[in-house]
C-alpha positions in Angstrom: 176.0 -95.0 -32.4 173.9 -93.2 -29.7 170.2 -93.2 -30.4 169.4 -91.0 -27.6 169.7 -87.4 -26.6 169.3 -86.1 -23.0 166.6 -83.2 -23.7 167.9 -79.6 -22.7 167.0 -78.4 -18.9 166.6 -74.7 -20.2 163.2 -73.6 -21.6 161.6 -75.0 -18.6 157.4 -74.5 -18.8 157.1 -70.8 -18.4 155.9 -70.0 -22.2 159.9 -71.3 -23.2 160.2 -72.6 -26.9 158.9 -76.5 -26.5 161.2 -77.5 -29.3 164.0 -76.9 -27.2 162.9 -80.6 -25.3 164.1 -81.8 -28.3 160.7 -83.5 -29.0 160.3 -83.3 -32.9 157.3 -80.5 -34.6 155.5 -84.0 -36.3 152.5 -82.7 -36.0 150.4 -81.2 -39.0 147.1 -79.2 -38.3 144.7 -81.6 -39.4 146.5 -84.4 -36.8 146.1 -81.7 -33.9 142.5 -80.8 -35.4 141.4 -84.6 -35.2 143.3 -85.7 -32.1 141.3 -82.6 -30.4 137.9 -83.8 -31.6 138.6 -87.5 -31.2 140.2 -87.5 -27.6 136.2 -87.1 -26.6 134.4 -89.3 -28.7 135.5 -92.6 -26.7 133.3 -96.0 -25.7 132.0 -93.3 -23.3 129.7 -92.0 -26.5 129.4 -95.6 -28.0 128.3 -97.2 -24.7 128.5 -95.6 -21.3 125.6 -93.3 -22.6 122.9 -96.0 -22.4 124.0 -96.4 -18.7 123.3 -92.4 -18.0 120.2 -93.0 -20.4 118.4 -95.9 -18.6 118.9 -93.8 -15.3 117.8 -90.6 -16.7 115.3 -91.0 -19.7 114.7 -89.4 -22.2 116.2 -85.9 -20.2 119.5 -87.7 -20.5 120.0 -85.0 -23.2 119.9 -82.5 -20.9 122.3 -83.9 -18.7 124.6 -84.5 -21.4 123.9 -80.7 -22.7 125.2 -79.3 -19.3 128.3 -81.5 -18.9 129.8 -80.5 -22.6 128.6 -77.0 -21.5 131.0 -77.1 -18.9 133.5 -78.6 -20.9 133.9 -76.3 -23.5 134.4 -73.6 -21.0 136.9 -75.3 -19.3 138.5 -76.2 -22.6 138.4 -72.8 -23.4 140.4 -71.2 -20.3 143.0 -74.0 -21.0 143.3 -72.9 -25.1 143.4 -69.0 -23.7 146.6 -70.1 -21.4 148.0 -72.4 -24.0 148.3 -69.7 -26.6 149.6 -67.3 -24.4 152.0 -69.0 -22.6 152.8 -72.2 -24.9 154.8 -74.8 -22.7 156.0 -78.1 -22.7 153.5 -80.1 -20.6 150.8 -78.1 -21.2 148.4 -77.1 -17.9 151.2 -78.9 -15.9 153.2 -75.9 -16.6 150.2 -73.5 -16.4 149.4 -74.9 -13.0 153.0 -75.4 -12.0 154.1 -71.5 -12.6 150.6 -69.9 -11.2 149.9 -72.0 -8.6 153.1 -73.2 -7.3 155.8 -76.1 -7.4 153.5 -78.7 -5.4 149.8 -77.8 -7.2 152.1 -78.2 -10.7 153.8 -81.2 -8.9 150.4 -82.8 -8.0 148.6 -82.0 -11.1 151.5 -84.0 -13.4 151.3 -86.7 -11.5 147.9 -86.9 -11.4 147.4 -86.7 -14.9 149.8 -89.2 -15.5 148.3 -91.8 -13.4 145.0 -91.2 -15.1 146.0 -92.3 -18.4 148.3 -95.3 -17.5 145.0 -96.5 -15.9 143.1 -95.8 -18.9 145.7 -97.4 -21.1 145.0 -100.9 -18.8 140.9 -99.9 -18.6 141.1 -99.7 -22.4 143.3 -102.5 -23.3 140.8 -104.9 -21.5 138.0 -103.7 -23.2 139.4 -103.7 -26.6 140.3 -107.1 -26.1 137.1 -107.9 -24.8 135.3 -107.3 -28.4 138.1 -109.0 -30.0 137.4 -112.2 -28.1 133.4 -112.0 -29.8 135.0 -112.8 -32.7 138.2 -114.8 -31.5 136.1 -116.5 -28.3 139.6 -118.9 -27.7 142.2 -116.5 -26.9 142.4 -115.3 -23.2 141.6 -111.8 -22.6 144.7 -111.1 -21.1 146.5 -112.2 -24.3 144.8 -109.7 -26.5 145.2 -106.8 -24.5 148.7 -107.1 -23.9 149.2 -107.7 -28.0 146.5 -104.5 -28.7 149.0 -102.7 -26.0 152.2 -103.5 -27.5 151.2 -102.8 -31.3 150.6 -99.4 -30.1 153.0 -98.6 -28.0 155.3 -100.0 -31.3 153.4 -97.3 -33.2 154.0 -94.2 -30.3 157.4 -95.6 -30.1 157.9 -94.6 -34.3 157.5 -91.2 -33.6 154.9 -88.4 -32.9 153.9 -88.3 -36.4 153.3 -92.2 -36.2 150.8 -91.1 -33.4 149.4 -88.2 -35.4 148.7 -90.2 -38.3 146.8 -93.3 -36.5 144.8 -91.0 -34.3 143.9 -89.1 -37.4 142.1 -92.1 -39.1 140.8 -93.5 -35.9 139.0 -90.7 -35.5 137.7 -90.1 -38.8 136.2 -93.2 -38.7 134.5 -92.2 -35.2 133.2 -89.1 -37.2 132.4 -90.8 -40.3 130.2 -93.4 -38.1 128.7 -90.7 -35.5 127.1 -88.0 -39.1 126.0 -91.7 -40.4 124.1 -92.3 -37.3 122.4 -88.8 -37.0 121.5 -88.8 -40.9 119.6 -92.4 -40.5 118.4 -91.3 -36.8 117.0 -88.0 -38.6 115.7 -90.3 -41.4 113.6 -91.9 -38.8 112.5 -89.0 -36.7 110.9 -87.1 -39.7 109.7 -90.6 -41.0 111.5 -90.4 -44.1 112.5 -94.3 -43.3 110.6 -97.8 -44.0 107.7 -98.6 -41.5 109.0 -95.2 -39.2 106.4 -93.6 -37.7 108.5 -90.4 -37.3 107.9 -87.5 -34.5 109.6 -87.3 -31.5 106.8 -89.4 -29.0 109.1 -91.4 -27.3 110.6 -88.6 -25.5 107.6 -87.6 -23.6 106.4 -91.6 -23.4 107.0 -94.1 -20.8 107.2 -92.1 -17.5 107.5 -88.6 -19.4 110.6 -86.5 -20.5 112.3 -86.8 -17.0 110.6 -89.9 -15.3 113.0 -90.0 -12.6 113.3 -86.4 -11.6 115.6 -83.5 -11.9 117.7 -84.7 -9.3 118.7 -87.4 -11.6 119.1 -85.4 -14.7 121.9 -83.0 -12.0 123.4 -86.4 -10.8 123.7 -87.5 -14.2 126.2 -84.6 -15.2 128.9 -86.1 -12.8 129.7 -89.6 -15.4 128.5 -87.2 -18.5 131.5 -85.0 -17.4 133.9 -87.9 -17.4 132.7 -88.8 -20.9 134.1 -85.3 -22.4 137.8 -86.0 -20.9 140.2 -86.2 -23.4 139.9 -83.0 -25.4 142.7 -81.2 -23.3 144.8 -83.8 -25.4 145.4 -81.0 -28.2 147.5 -78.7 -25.6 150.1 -81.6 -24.7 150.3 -82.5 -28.7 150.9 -78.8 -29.2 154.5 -78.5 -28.1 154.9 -81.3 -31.3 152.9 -79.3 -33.4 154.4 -77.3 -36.7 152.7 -74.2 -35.6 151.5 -75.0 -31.9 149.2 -71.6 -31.0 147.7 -71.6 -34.1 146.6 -75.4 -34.2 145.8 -74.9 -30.5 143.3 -72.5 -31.3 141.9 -73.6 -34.6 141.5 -76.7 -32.6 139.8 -75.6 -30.1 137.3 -73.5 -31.6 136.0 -76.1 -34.4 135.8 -78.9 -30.9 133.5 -76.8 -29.1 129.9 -76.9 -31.2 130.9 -80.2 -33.0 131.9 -82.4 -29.7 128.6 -81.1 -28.0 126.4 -81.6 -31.3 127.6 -85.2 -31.6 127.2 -85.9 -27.9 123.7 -84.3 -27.2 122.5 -85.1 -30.8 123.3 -88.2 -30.8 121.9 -89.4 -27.6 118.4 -86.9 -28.5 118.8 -90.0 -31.7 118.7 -92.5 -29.4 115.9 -91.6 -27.0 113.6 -90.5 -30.5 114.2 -94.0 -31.8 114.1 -96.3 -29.0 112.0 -96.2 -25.8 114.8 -95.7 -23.1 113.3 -98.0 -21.4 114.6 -100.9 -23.3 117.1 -103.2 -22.2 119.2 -102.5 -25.7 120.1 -99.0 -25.0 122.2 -99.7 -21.4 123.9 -102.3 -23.3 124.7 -100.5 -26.6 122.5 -97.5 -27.5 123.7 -97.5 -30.8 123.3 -100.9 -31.6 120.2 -100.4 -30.3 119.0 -97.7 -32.9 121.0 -99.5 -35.8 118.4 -102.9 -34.9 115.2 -100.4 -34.3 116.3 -99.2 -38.1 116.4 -103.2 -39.7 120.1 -102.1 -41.0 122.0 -105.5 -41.4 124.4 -106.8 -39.3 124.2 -103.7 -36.9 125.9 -105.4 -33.8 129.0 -106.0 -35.8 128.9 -103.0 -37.4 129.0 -101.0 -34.0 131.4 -103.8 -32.4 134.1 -102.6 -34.9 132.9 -98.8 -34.7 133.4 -99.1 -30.5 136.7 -101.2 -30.7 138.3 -98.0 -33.3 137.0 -95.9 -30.2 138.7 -97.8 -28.1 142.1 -98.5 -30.0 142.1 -94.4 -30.2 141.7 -93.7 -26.8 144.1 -96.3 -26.2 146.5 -94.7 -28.8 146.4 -91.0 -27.4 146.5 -92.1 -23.5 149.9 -94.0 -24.4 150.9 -90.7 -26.2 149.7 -88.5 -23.5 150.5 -90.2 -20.5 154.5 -90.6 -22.0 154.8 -86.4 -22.9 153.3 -85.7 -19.6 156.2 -87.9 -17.5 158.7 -86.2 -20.0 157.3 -82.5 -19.1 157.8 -83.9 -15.2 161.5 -84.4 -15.9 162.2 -80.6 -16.7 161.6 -79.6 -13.6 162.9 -82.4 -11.7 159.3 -83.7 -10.4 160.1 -86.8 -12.0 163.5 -89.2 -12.6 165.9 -87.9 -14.8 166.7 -90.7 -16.6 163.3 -90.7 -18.3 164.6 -87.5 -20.0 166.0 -89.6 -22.4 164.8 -88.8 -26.3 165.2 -91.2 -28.7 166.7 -90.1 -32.6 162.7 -89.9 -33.8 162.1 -87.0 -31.3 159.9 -89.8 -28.8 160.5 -89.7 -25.2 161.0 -93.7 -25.3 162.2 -94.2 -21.6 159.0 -92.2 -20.9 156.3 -94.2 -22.9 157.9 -97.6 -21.9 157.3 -96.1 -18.4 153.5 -95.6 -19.0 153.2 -99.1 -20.8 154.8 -101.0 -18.0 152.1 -99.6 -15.8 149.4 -100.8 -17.9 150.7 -104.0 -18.6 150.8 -104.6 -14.8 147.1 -102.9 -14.8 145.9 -105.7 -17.2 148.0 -108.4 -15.6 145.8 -107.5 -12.4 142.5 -107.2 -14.5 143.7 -111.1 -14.9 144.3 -112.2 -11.6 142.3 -110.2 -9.7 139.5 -108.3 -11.9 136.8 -107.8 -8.5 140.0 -106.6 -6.3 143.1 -105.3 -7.6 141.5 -104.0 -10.9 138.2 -102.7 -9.4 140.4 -100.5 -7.4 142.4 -99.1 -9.8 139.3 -97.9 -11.5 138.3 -96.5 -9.0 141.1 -94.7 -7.6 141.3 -92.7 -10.8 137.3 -92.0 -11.3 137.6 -88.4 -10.1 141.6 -87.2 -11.0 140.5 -85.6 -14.4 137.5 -83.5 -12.4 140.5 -82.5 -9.5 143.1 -81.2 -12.9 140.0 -79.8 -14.3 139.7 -77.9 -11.2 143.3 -76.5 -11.1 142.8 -75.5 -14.8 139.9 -73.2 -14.0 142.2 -71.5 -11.0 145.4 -71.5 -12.8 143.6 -69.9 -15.8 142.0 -66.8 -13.5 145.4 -65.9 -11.4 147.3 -66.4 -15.1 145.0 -64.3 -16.7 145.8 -61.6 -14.3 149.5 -61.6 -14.7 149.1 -61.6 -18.4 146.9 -58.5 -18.3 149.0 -56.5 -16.1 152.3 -57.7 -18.2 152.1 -59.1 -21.5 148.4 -58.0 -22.4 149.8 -58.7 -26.2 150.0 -62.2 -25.7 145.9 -62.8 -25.1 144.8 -63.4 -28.9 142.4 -65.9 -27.5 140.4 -65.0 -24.5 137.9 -66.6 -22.1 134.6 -65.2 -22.8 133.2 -63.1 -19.4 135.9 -63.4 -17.5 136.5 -63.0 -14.7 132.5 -63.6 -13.8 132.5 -66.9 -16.2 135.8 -68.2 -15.2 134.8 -67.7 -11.3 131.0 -69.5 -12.0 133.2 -72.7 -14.2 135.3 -72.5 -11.2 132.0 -73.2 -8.9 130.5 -75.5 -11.3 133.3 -77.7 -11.4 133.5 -77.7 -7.4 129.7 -78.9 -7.7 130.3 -81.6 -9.4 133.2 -82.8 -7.7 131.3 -82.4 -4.3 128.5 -84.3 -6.1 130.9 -87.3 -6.4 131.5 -87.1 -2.7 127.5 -88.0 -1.9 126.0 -89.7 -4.3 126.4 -93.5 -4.0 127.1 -94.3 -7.4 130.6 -92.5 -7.4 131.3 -92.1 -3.9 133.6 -95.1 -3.9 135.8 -93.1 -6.9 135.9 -89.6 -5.3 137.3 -90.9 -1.9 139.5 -93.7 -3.8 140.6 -90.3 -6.1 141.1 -88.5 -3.1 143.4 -91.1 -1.7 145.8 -91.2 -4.8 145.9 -87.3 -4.4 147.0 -88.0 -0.8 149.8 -89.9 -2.0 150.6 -87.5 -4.7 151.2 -84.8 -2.3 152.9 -87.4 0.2 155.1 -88.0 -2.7 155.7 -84.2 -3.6 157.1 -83.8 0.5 159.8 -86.6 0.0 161.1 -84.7 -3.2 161.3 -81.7 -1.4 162.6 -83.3 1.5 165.7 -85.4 -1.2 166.3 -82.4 -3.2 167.2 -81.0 -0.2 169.7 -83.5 1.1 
């Protein structure tokens, strides 16, 4: 008995029904709700934070404050197209149909390669906090098992997906309010031996001890920390009602990602100086000791590894529906068109995971060559299909106006003049990778794999020609 279906061609990504893909609707609202809010709270939160904090100070808040800022706004041009024009591959389509067959082309691709790299990057540091607690097993052996026990789960069926990424990140939630409540407990010195007050943030250099210029440069790896919560637009085309979770989603991410972000790290700075060692290795740990509460490193050890087995659940998801989208317009080899009797694009995700199996395999071999490039080769993609978002959105917004002004239930606030200054902002901090010498190295490595993207996109032409 066949357990695959070739999806249909028709209904390609101009606002067509997505069901037609014959990718099954087994997604409920409260999956999309907490696959929206989760895709953003990632290590990035947990950890990377102390890094942006020990460079900043206390002003790290600020930095962090801008970069969800600019987030939301971009989050919110992608919901207004998504729930005007709901397609199969989400902004792939947007991009594809407003922008042309090679932006579309470039901006799959793109995205694609950006999450089998994070499927490897988080793979290796899951296994990395499994081996504090099983110090004998090679890394290489844990990553690949945390990899395959969740492609197993993708491979069940979207609902599989929905229902993992739903607990993951209620845990993240659960552990991020518990945080602020105890943090808050110790800022208005409602806590043992706290003296309460907000001191800190003006101590040890001041509120901004290395400048303004570092506060800006810090919005470039803030900006990174926020990818993720486009996720809900690609899970929508498996979604029971797709605009309507779509937008619910969207509007209940906006003040809550930001709040848990900016409030958090405000926690951080309030309760530790940031000039301790603590905070660039875990600022939350860090807090959790400052506070006496027992057994805090273990305690966020298991928080940060849920983090990571989340992200590592949704860029296994994401990266397999966004080569499937690729097929329906030929971008990508039709034989990964293939959908299996659950309604999961198998051929696809097996795709994706073979990638980061090889990733991890090289974060083996050759972790200072081989893997450091990797990482760095995808360190500006999401900025470059955030960029193509903001422009896709203006020129879409146009045609929808003109001919379908029906169809705009959810709208960008101040467009065009808000859509135009994202558009800017977004350029800014890409240019700001080019120059400064922390994440030089990833823009040009980024720009490179874009290179090859479009290098890629002239030999299809040049084949589908022949």
């Amino acid at each position: 008995m066949r357990t695959e279906t070739t999806a249909s061609a028709s209904g390609a990504a101009t606002g067509a029904d997505p069901a037609g893909s014959g990718l099954r609707q087994g997604l409920r609202r409260r999956h999309v709700r907490l696959i929206a809010l989760g895709g953003v709270i990632g290590a990035g939160l947990f950890v990377g934070s102390g890094v942006v904090i020990r460079s900043t100070g206390p002003a790290a808040v600020l930095s962090f404050l801008a970069a969800g800022g600019l987030t939301v706004l971009i989050m919110r041009m992608l919901a207004e197209m998504t729930v005007a024009r709901p397609a199969l591959g989400s902004f792939y389509a947007h991009v594809r149909e407003t922008l042309g067959h090679r932006a579309g082309f470039a901006v799959g691709w793109l995205y694609w390669y950006f999450f089998v790299i994070v499927v490897a990057v988080e793979a290796v540091a899951g296994g990395r906090i499994v081996r504090l607690w099983l110090p004998g097993v090679p890394l290489w052996a844990v990553s690949l098992v945390l990899m395959a026990l969740l492609t197993a789960t993708n491979l069940v069926s979207a609902r599989s997906y929905g229902e993992f990424e739903y607990w993951f990140s209620s845990v993240k939630v659960v552990a991020i309010v518990v945080f602020l409540f105890l943090g808050g407990l110790f800022v208005l010195g409602l806590w043992p031996d706290a003296p309460g007050g907000l001191g800190l943030l003006t101590a040890h250099g001041g509120f901004a001890p290395a400048g303004i210029g570092a506060v800006l440069a810090a919005v470039v790896p803030c900006v990174g920390f926020f990818t993720g919560a486009e996720i809900v637009t690609i899970a929508a085309a498996e979604s029971v009602e797709p605009e309507r979770a779509v937008a619910d989603a969207i509007r209940s991410i906006v003040l809550r990602v930001v709040a848990f972000y900016v409030l958090s790290v405000l926690v951080v700075v309030a309760v530790v100086p940031w000039t301790a060692r603590a905070i660039e290795v875990s600022p939350y740990a860090a807090v959790l000791d400052r506070l006496a509460v027992p057994a805090a490193g273990t305690v966020m050890n298991a928080v940060v590894l849920i983090a990571v087995l989340s992200c590592l659940n949704s860029a296994l998801y994401t990266s397999s529906r966004m080569l499937f989208a690729l097929t329906r317009n030929g971008d990508a080899p039709r034989g990964l068109t293939k959908v299996g009797a659950s309604g999961v694009p198998r051929r696809a995700l097996l795709a994706g995971t073979s990638v980061g199996y090889l990733s991890v395999i090289a974060a083996w071999i050759s972790p200072d060559v081989v893997f450091a490039f990797l990482i760095d080769s995808y360190g500006a993609i999401a900025l470059f299909v955030y960029l193509a978002i903001a422009v896709a959105q203006l020129r879409m917004r146009r045609r929808l106006e003109r001919s379908a002004p029906e169809r705009l239930t959810l709208r960008m606030w101040g467009f065009p003049w808000l859509s135009r200054l994202t558009i800017a902002l977004m350029a800014l901090v890409i240019g700001a990778m080019a120059v400064l010498p922390d994440s030089r190295a990833q823009f040009w490595l980024s720009l490179l794999t874009l290179g090859v993207v479009l290098a890629a996109y002239e030999v299809r032409k040049r084949v589908g020609r022949d």
